[in-house]
C-alpha positions as CSV (number, residue, x, y, z in Angstrom):
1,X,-53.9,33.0,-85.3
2,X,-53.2,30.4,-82.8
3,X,-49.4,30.4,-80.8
4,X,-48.1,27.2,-79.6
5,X,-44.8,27.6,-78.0
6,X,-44.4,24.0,-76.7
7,X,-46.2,22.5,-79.3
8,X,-45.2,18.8,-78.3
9,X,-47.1,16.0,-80.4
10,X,-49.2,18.3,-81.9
11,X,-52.5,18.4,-80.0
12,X,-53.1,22.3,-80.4
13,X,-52.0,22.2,-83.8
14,X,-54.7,19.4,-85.1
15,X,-57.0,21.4,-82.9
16,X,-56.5,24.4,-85.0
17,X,-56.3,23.1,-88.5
18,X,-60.2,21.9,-87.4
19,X,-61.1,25.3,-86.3
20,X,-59.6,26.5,-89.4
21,X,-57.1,28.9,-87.6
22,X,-53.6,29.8,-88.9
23,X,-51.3,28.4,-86.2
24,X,-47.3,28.9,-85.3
25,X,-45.8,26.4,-83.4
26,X,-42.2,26.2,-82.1
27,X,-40.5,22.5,-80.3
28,X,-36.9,21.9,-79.5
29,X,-37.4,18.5,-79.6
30,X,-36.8,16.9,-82.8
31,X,-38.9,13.7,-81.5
32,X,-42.0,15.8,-80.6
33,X,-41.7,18.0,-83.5
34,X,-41.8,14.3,-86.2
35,X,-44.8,13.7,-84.3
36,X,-46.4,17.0,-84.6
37,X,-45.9,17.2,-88.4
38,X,-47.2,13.7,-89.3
39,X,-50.1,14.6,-87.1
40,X,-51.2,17.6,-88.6
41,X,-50.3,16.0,-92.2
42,X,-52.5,13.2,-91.5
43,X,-55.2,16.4,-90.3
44,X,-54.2,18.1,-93.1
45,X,-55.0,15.4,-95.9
46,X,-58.7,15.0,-94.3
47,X,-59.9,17.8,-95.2
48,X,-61.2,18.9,-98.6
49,X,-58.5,20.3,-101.4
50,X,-60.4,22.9,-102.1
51,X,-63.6,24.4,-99.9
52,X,-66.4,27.2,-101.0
53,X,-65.6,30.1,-99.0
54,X,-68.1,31.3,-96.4
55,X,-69.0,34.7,-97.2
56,X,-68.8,36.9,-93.9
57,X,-70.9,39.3,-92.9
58,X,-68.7,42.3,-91.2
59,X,-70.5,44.5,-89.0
60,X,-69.8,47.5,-87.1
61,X,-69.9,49.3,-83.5
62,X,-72.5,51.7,-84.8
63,X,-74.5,50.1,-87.9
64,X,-77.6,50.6,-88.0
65,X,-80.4,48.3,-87.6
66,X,-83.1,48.3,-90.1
């Protein structure tokens, strides 16, 4: 989870929707915050509908290694 509190034109934001990270952003700026949602829109509508998801592999402090 990414927190933007200045989020401005959106650089942190695109940067996030590529890392594939959930992101909250806040901007007072109505100006700024136009620009921030085309931008990640635009990021948005790059990337595939629908993706396979990566299985993960979850390990733990003390698993064992065979």
């Amino acid at each position: 989870m990414v927190l933007d509190p200045f989020v401005g034109s959106g650089t942190v934001a695109v940067a996030a929707i590529r890392m594939q990270r959930r992101i909250v952003a806040c901007e007072l700026e109505r100006k700024y915050f136009d620009i921030a949602v085309k931008r990640c829109k635009d990021e948005l509508g790059r990337l595939p509908l629908i993706e396979k998801p990566q299985k993960l592999r979850q390990s733990t402090l003390f698993e064992s290694e065979e």
